[in-house]
ZAMARGU-4260 file (C-alpha; in steps of 0.2 Angstrom, whole numbers, plus 5000, padded with zeros to 4 digits):
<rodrens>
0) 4930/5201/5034 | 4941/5193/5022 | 4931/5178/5009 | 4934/5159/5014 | 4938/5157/4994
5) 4954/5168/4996 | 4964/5167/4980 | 4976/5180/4984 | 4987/5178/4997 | 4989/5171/5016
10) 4973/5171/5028 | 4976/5180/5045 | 4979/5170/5060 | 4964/5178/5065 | 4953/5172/5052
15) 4960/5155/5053 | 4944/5146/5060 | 4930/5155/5050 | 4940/5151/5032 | 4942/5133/5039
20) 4923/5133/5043 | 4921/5141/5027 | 4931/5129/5016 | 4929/5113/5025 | 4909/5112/5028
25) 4900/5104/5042 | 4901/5084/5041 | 4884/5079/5048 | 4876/5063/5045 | 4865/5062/5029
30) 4849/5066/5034 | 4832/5057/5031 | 4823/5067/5016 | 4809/5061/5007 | 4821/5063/4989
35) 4829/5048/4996 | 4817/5038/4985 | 4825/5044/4970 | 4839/5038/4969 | 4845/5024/4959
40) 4849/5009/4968 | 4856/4993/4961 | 4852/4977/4970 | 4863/4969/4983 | 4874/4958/4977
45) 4875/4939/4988 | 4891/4938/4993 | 4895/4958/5000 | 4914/4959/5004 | 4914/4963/5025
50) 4926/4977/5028 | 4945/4974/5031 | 4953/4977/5048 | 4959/4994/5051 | 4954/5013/5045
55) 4950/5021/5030 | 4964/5029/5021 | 4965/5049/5017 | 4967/5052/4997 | 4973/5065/4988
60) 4992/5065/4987 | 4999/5070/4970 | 5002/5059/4956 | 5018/5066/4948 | 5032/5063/4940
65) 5050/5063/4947 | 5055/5079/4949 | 5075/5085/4953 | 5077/5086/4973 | 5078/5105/4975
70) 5071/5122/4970 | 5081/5135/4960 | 5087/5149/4970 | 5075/5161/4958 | 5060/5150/4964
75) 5064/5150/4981 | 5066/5171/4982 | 5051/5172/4969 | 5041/5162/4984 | 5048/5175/4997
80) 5043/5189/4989 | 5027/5184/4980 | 5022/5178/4998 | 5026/5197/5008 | 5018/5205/4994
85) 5002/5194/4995 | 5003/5198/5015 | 5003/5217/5013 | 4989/5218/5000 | 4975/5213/4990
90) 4969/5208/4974 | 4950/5217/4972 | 4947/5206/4957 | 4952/5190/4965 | 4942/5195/4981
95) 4926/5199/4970 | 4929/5181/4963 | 4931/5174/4979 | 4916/5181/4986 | 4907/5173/4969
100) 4914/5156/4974 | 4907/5157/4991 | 4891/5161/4986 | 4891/5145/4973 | 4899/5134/4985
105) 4914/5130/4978 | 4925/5123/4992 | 4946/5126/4988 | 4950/5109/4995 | 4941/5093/4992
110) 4939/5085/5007 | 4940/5068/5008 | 4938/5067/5030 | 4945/5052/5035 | 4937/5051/5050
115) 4921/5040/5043 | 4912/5039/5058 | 4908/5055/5062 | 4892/5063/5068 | 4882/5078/5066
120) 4891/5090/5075 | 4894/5109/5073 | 4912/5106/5065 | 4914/5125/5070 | 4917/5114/5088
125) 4933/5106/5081 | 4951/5109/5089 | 4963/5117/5081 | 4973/5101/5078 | 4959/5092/5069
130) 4957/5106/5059 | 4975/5109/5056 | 4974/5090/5051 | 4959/5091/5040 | 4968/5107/5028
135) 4980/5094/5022 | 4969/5086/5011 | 4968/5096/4997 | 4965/5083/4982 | 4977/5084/4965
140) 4971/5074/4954 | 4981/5066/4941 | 4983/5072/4921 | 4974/5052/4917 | 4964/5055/4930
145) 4958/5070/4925 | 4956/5064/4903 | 4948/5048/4908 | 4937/5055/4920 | 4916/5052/4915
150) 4901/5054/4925 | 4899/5037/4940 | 4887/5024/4934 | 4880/5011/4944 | 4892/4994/4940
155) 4907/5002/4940 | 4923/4995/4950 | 4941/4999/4958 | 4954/4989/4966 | 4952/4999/4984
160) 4941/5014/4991 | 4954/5026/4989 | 4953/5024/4971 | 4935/5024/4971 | 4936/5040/4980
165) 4950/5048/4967 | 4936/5045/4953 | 4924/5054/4961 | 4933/5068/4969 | 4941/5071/4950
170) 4922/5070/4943 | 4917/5083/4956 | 4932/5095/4953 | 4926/5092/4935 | 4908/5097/4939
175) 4911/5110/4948 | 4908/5104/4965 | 4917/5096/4979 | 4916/5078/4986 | 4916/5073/5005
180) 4914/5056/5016 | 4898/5052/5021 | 4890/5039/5035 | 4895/5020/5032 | 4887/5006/5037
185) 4900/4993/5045 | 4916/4999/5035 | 4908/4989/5021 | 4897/5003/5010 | 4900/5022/5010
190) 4890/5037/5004 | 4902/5047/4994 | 4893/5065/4997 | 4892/5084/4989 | 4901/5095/5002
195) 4884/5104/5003 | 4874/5089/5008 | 4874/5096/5026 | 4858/5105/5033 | 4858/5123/5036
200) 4860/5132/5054 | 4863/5150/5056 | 4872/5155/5071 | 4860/5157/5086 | 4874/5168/5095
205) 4879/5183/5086 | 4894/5185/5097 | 4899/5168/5091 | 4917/5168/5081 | 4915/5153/5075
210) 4903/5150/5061 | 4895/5136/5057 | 4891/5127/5041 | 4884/5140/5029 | 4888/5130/5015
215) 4874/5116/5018 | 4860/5116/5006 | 4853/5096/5009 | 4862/5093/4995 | 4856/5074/4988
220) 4869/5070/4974 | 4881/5057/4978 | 4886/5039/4976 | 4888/5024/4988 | 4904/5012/4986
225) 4903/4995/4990 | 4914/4981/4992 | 4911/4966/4983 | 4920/4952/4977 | 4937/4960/4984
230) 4931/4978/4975 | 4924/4992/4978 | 4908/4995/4965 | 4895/5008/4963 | 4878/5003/4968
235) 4869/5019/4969 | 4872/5037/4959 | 4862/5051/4962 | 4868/5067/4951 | 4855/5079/4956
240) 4862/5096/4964 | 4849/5110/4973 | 4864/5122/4970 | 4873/5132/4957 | 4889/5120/4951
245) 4902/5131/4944 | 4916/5120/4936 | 4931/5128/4932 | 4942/5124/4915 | 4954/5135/4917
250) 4956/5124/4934 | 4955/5109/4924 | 4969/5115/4911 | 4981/5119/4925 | 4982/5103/4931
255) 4982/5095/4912 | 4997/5106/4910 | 5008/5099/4923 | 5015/5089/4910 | 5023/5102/4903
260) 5029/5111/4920 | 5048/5111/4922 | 5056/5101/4937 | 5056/5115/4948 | 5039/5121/4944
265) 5035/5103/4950 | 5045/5103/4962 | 5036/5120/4967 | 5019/5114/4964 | 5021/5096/4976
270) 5026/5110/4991 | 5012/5121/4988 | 5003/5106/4994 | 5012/5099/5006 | 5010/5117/5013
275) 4993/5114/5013 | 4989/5127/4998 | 4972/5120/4990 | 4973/5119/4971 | 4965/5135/4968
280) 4977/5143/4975 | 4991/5136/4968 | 4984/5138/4951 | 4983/5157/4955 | 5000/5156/4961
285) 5007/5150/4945 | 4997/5164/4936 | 5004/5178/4945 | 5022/5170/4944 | 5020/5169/4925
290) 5011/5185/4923 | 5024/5197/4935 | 5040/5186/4932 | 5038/5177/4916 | 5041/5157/4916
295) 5052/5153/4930 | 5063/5140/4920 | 5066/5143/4901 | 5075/5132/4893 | 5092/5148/4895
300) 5092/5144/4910 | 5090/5124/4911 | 5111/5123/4914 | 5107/5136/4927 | 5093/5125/4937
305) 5103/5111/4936 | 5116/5115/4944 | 5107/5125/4958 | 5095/5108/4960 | 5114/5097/4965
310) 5117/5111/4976 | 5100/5111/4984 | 5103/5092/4985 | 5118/5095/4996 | 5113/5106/5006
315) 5098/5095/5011 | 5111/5081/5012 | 5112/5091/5032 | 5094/5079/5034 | 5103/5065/5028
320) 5117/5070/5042 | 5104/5072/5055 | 5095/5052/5051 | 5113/5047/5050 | 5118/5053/5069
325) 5101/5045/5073 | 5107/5029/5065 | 5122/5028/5077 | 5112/5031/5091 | 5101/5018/5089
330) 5118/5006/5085 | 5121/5009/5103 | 5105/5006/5110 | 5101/4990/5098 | 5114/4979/5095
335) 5108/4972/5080 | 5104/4989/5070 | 5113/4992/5055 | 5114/5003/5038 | 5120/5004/5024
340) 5121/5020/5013 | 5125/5023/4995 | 5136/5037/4989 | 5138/5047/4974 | 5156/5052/4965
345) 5155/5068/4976 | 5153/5057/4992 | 5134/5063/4995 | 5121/5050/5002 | 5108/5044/4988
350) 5099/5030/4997 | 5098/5023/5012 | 5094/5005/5020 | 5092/5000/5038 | 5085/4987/5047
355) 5087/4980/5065 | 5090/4964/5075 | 5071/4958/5077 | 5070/4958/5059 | 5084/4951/5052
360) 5078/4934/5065 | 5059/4937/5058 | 5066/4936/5040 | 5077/4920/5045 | 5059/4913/5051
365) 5047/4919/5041 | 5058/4924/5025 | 5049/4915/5012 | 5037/4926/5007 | 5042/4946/5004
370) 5035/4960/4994 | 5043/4975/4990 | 5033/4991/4986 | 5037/5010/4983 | 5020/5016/4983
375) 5018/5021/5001 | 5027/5039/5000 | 5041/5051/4998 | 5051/5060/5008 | 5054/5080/5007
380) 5068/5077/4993 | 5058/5066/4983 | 5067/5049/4989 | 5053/5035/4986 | 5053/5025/5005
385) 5051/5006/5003 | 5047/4994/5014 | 5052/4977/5014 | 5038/4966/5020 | 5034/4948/5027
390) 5020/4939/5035 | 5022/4930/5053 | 5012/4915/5058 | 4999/4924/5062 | 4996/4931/5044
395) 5003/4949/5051 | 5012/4959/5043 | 5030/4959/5047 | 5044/4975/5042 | 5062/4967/5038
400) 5069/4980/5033 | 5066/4999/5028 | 5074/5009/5012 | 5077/5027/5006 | 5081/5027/4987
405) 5087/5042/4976 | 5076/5036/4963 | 5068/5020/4955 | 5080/5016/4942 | 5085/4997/4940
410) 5102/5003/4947 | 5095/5009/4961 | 5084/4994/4965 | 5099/4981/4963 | 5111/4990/4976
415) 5093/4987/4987 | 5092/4971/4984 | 5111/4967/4986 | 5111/4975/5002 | 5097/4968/5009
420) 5103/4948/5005 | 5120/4954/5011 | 5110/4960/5029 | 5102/4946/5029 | 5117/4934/5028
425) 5112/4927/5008 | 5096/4919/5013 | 5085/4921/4996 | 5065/4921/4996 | 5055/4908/4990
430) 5042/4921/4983 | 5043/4939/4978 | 5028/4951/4975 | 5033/4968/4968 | 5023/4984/4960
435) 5022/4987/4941 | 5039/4994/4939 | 5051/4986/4925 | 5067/4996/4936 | 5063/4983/4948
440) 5059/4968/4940 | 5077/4970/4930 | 5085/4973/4946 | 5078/4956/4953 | 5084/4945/4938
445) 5101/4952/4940 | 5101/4950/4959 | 5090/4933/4963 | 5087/4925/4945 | 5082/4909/4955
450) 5065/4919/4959 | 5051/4922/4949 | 5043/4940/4953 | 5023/4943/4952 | 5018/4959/4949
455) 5003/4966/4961 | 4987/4962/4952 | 4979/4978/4959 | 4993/4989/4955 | 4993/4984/4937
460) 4973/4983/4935 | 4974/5000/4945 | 4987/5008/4932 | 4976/4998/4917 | 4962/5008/4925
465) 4971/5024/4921 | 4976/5020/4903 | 4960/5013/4898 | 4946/5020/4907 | 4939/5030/4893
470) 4944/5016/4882 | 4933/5003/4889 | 4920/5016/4897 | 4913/5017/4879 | 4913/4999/4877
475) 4900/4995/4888 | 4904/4981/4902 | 4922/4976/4897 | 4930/4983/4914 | 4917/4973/4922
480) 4922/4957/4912 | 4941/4962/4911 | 4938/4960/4932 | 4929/4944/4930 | 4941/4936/4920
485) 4955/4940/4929 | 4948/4936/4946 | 4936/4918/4941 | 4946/4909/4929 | 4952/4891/4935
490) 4967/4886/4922 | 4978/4894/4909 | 4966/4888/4895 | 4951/4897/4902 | 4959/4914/4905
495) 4967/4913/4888 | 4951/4908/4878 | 4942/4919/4888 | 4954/4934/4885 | 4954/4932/4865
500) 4935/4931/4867 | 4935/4947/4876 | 4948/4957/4865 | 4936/4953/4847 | 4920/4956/4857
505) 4925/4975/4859 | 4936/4976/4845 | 4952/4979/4855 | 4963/4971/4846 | 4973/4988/4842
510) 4975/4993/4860 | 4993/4999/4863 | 4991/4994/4882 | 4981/4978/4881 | 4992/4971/4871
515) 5006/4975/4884 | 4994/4968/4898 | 4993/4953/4888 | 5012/4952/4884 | 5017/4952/4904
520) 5000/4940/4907 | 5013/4927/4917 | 5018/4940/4929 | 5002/4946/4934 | 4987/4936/4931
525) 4985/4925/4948 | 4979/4910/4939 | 4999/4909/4931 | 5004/4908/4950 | 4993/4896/4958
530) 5006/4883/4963 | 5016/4898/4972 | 5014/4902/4991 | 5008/4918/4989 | 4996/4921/5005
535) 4981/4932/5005 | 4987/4944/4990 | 4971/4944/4981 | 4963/4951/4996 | 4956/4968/4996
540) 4960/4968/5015 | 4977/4964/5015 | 4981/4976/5003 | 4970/4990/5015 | 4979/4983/5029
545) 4995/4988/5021 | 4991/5004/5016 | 4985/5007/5034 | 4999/5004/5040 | 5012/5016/5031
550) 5003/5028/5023 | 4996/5034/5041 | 5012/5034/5049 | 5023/5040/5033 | 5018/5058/5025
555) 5025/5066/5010 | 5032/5082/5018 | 5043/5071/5033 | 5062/5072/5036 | 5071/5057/5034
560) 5074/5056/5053 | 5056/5058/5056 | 5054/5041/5041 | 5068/5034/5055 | 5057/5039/5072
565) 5041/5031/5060 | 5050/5014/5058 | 5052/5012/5075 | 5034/5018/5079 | 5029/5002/5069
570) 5041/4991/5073 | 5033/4993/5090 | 5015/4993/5085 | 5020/4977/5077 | 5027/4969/5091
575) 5013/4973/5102 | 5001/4966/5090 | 5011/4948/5092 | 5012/4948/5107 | 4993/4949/5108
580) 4991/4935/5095 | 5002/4925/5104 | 4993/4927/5121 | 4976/4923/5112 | 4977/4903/5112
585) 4976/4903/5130 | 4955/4907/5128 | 4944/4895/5121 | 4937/4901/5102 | 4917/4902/5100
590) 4915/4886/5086 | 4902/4887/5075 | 4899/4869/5074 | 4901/4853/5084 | 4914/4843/5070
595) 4927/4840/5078 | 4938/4845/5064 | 4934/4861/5067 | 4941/4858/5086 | 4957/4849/5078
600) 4961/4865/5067 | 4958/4877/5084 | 4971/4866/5093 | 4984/4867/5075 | 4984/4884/5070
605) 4986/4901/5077 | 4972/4911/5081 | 4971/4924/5066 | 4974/4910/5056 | 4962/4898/5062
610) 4950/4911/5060 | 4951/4910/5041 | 4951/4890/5043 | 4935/4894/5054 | 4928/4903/5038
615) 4932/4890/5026 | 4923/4876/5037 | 4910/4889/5038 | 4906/4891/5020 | 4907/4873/5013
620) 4890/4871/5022 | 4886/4881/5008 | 4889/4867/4995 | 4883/4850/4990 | 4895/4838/4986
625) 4891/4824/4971 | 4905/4809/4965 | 4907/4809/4949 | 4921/4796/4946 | 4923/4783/4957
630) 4927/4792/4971 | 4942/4799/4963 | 4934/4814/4958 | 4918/4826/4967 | 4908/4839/4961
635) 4904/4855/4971 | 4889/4866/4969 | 4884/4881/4979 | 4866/4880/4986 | 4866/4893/4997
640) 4874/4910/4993 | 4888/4918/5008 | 4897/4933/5010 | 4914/4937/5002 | 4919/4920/4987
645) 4934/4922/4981 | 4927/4917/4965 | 4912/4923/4957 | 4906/4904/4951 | 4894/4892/4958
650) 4904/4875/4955 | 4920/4864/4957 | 4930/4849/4956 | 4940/4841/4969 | 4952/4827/4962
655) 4956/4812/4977 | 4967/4797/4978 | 4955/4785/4988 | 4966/4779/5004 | 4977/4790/5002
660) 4972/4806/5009 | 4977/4817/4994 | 4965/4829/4987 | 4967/4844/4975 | 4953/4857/4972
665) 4953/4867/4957 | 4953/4883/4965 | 4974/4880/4974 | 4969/4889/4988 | 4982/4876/4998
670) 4996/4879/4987 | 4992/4898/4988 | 4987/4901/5007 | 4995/4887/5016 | 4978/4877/5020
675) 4962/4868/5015 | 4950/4878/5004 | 4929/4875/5010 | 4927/4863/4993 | 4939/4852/5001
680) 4933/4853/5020 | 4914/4847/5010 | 4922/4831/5004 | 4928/4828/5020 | 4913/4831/5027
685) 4906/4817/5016 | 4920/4806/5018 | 4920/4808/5037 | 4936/4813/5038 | 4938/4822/5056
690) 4955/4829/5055 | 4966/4838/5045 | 4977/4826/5035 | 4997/4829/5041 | 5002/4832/5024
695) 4989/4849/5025 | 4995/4858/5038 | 5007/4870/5033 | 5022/4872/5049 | 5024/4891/5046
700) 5003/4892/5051 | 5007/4881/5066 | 5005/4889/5085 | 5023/4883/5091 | 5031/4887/5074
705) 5039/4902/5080 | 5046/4897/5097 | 5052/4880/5089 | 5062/4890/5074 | 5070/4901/5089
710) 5076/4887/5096 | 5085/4880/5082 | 5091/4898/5079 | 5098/4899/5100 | 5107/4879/5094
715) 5114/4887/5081 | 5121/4903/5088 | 5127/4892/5102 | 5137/4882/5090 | 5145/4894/5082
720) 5150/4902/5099 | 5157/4885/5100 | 5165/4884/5086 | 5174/4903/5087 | 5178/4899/5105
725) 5190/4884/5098 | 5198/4893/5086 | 5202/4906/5098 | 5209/4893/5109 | 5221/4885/5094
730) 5226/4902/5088 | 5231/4907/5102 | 5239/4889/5105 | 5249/4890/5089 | 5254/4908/5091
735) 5264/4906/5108 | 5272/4888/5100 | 5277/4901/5085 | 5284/4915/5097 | 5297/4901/5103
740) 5302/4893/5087 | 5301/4907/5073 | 5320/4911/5079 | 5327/4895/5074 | 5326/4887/5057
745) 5326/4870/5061 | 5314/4868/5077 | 5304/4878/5064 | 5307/4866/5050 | 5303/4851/5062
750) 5288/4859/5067 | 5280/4863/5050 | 5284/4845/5045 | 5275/4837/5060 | 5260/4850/5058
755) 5258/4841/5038 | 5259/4824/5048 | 5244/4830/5059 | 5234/4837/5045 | 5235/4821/5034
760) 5230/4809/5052 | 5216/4822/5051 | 5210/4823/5034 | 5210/4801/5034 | 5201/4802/5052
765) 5187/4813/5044 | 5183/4802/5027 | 5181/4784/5039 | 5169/4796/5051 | 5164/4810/5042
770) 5154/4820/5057 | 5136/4823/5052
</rodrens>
């Protein structure tokens, strides 16, 4: 019977189940062990971020560099051979190495099972989809990744889970184990387990075929991930193993390599993944290539690849063909769909943008807050999707419009934009949020230099996590105050001073990157953007919400019809998900309270978003409120410590004009999110103010915000129908008198003259009542 670690060639379908069982060990619940005790465990922190709405997200998908859109010819044939040879034989070595990896452990893929809540079942009892499923996973770690990786401590933090999960996955590969999803408690802290942490069972049924975890050894290393202040953080590490480890460099420099990989060795290497190859055998892949064939692309043959990568492209434009029949299709069923395509000298699609009727009225509603991102996916020819997003009234997240891009120059980003304003009949954002990327940043100045983009804090901390992580992991707590400062200071001064402090306290003052970070400050750091309407970005959940969103509805290997049939799957999730909202004010809330204030902001807002007022009322029971001048100014100091601040400090000043009804709290939570943060609601509270002041209550937050924006749109649709109805009707008028007249000169002399006459009653007509 074949080994599970089989490094040299397809598995028979026969085998299929017991390599799956073999590779992908049994995810049972940690169980209770009297070791438990030793592991190191950090004190709770006050405050433990609750877990966002939606599921966990699957990691793994490789971080590479653009490759061309197609394989050489000699690849391609390469792949075809390599794979019947591999089919009618077999390697003895690479069996007897396989055999040793089983023995040690080693799984080929590093799971990272999505499905968090699983129990302790034989996993020899899952369906073949699942396990189809569950063989996509197989986790490349980046080339940074991989130099900056170091063992976990306790204290240390990323932007989101996944990331959390990257660092681990990349230490195990390292190590010389593999990593795996443990139990959670409430979505809010995950054990991050060794693939061997399962128990042991032996097959009571000899007859069985399916085997059952042979791999567990009650293995006790791992970590547990917590979210805390909007980040995930290590609070427990336990690097014990009861089992050989067998870390592989040869592994390790295969992957550090990749730099040096031609496009269509990368090109190569992304499909061996998306073909579910795990990284074992893909290194041994590239081995036998180089060793039977020599290197695939030498720098001869560069002309050579290049030209059979533009004729790959074409012939994988017939895709393109395919979305583009689709397209029409949905023109016929949708009025209001429309795309747009861009074209290269040789008349070949390069991008695509579409977007439909529902969205173009959303983004005439709801328009003044959009971010762009291309992080989400690529499609099968290495075209970066981006989606267009909005927030409703009820803080959801809204699609206005979806794009296919050939790549991410600032070129390529201003035709976006362009056609997207164009779509959207001019209207321009009031607020733009956008990943790290300079392509994009150039594009929007040329496009919209009326607005001011903000790069997304996590995406640049997340890339500055990359470039610096061995950097600062050997200067003790600096990502840790890098985080703090970022997140807690109140005003320019204090982030500034606070930042110089922190660059001469670890002698950084030479760093390449921090110096850039520190160069873009005021398109990143929230505190520059405070007086912006940027709603709910520094949360960890919207950004997990997001993420939920596309990247489990939009995979790597899909055609671009199948990104098409994916929009729409959205688009009617989305629609679904309003239509709930909408139907939700018709129950009574559960109130927390008996202020009536509380009642006022149920009867105002939407659900969701009184949910997060709800909250705000919530915590500022929390704080003590003290004048401090006059009753012009207040004091607030946290006396009791709740879940989830958005900053990490225990006081605040609230500014007031007494009579007036204004107030201004040093934390801008208003003129971020819309409404009134918990400082505010305290000096209310103490005032005995029972409502919210007019001037606070944002329109776009409101219940009957929607329908009364719809009814000006139906007005104004009407009017023009008006209006094009009347010129119809004088057209047509003047075109009959024309008919009659054009033959003779002088009725059409006459009539030209009497027609000035009539313009200039007209013109004097409109200045004494100029219609309003």
């Amino acid at each position: 019977m074949q080994a599970a670690g089989d490094l040299g060639g397809p598995v028979p379908a026969t085998n299929f189940e017991q390599v799956v069982m073999m590779t992908y060990p049994d995810r049972a619940v940690e169980p209770s062990h009297p070791g438990a005790a030793g592991l190191r465990v950090e004190k709770e922190h006050v405050g433990e971020q609750a877990n966002p709405e939606g599921g966990l997200q699957p990691i793994g998908q490789i971080n590479q560099e653009n490759a061309s859109n197609g394989i050489g010819t000699t690849v391609q044939g390469l792949l075809a051979d390599m794979l019947h040879k591999q089919t009618n034989s077999a390697d003895p070595a690479v069996q007897s190495a396989e055999g040793q990896d089983q023995l040690l452990g080693v799984t080929e893929g590093h799971d990272l099972s999505s499905n968090d809540t699983s129990s302790g079942s034989d996993s020899g009892s899952s369906s073949g989809s699942e396990l189809d499923t569950e063989l996509g996973k197989c986790f490349y770690p980046s080339i940074e990744a991989l130099e900056n990786s170091r063992p976990p401590e306790v204290g240390m933090k990323f932007p989101t889970l996944e990331d959390a999960e990257r660092f681990y996955s990349t230490h195990a590969l390292l190590t010389g184990f593999a990593a795996r999803r443990g139990t959670n408690y409430k979505r809010k802290k995950f054990h991050l387990l060794c693939n061997r942490s399962g128990k042991l069972k032996p097959a009571q049924d000899l007859q069985r075929k399916r085997k059952v975890n042979v791999l567990g050894s009650q293995c006790q290393a791992k970590v547990i991930v917590k979210l805390h202040n909007e980040q995930w953080e290590f609070t427990g590490v336990k690097h014990e193993h009861n089992h050989p480890l067998c870390p592989s460099p040869s592994l390790t420099s295969f992957f550090l390599d990749h730099k040096y990989l031609s496009s269509e060795e990368k090109l190569f290497l992304r499909v061996l993944q998306q073909s579910r190859v795990n990284p074992r055998k893909a290194m041994n892949i590239f081995q036998r290539m180089r060793s039977n064939f020599g290197n695939v692309s030498s720098s001869k043959e560069k002309d050579t690849s290049n030209s059979q990568c533009v004729d790959q492209w074409r012939k994988e434009n017939s895709d393109v063909e395919t979305a583009l029949k689709r397209f029409k299709e949905l023109e016929l069923r949708n009025l209001g769909f429309s795309y747009t395509m861009q074209k290269d000298e040789d008349n070949i699609v390069r991008s695509l943008f579409w977007t439909d009727a529902r969205s173009k009225l959303d983004y005439e509603i709801f328009g003044d807050f959009i971010s762009f991102s291309t992080t989400y996916s690529t499609n099968r020819h290495n075209m970066p999707f981006t989606p267009i997003i909005g927030m409703n009234n009820h803080g959801r997240i809204l699609v206005f419009g979806c794009a296919l891009l050939q790549d991410q120059k600032a070129e390529t980003f201003k035709w976006m934009f362009q056609t997207f304003l164009h779509v959207m009949g001019g209207k321009l954002p009031k607020t733009i949020i956008i990943d790290q990327d300079e392509g994009m940043v150039k594009a929007i100045a040329e496009v919209m230099p009326q607005v001011r983009p903000r790069l997304c804090k996590f995406s640049v901390m997340r890339k500055a996590q990359e470039m610096l992580g061995a950097f600062m992991a050997a200067r003790g707590n600096m990502n840790a105050e890098l985080h703090g400062l970022v997140d807690n200071s109140l005003t320019e001064k204090e982030f500034e001073e606070g930042w110089a402090v922190l660059i001469e306290r670890y002698d950084a003052s030479e760093n390449e990157y921090l110096r850039l970070m520190w160069k873009i400050r005021k398109r990143w750091v929230p505190i520059y953007f405070q007086a912006d309407f940027y709603p709910f970005v520094e949360s960890a959940g919207h950004v997990e919400r997001t993420n939920l969103l596309f990247k489990d509805n939009v995979l790597l290997q899909d055609s671009v019809e199948k990104f098409i049939e994916q929009y729409e799957r959205i688009q009617e999730s989305i629609v679904k998900t309003e239509e709930e909202d909408t139907l939700q004010p018709a129950t009574e809330p559960a109130y927390f309270s008996m202020q009536p204030i509380e009642r006022h902001a149920a009867r105002i807002y939407t659900r969701q978003i009184f949910l997060r007022v709800q909250k705000e009322l919530y915590c500022s029971t929390a704080l003590n409120a003290y004048e401090i001048r006059g009753g012009s100014a207040y004091r607030l100091e946290k006396v009791f410590n709740y879940k989830n601040p958005e900053f990490d400090r225990n006081s605040f000043e609230v500014l007031a004009e007494p009579g007036t009804h204004v107030f201004k709290c040093q934390c801008a939570k208003f003129t971020r999110d819309g409404f009134l943060c918990c400082h505010i609601f305290r000096v209310f509270t103490q005032l005995g103010v029972t409502e919210i002041p007019a001037q606070y209550i944002v329109p776009r937050w409101a219940r009957e915000f929607r329908e009364e924006r719809l009814k000006e749109h139906e007005k104004k649709c009407s009017k023009r129908a008006e209006n094009k109805m009347r010129c119809a009707m004088l057209l047509g008028k003047m075109a009959g008198i024309g008919k009659g007249i054009c033959m003779d000169g002088a009725k059409c002399g006459g009539f030209m003259l009497e027609l000035d006459k009539v313009q200039e009653r007209l013109a004097t007509t409109t200045e004494v009542n100029p219609r309003k």
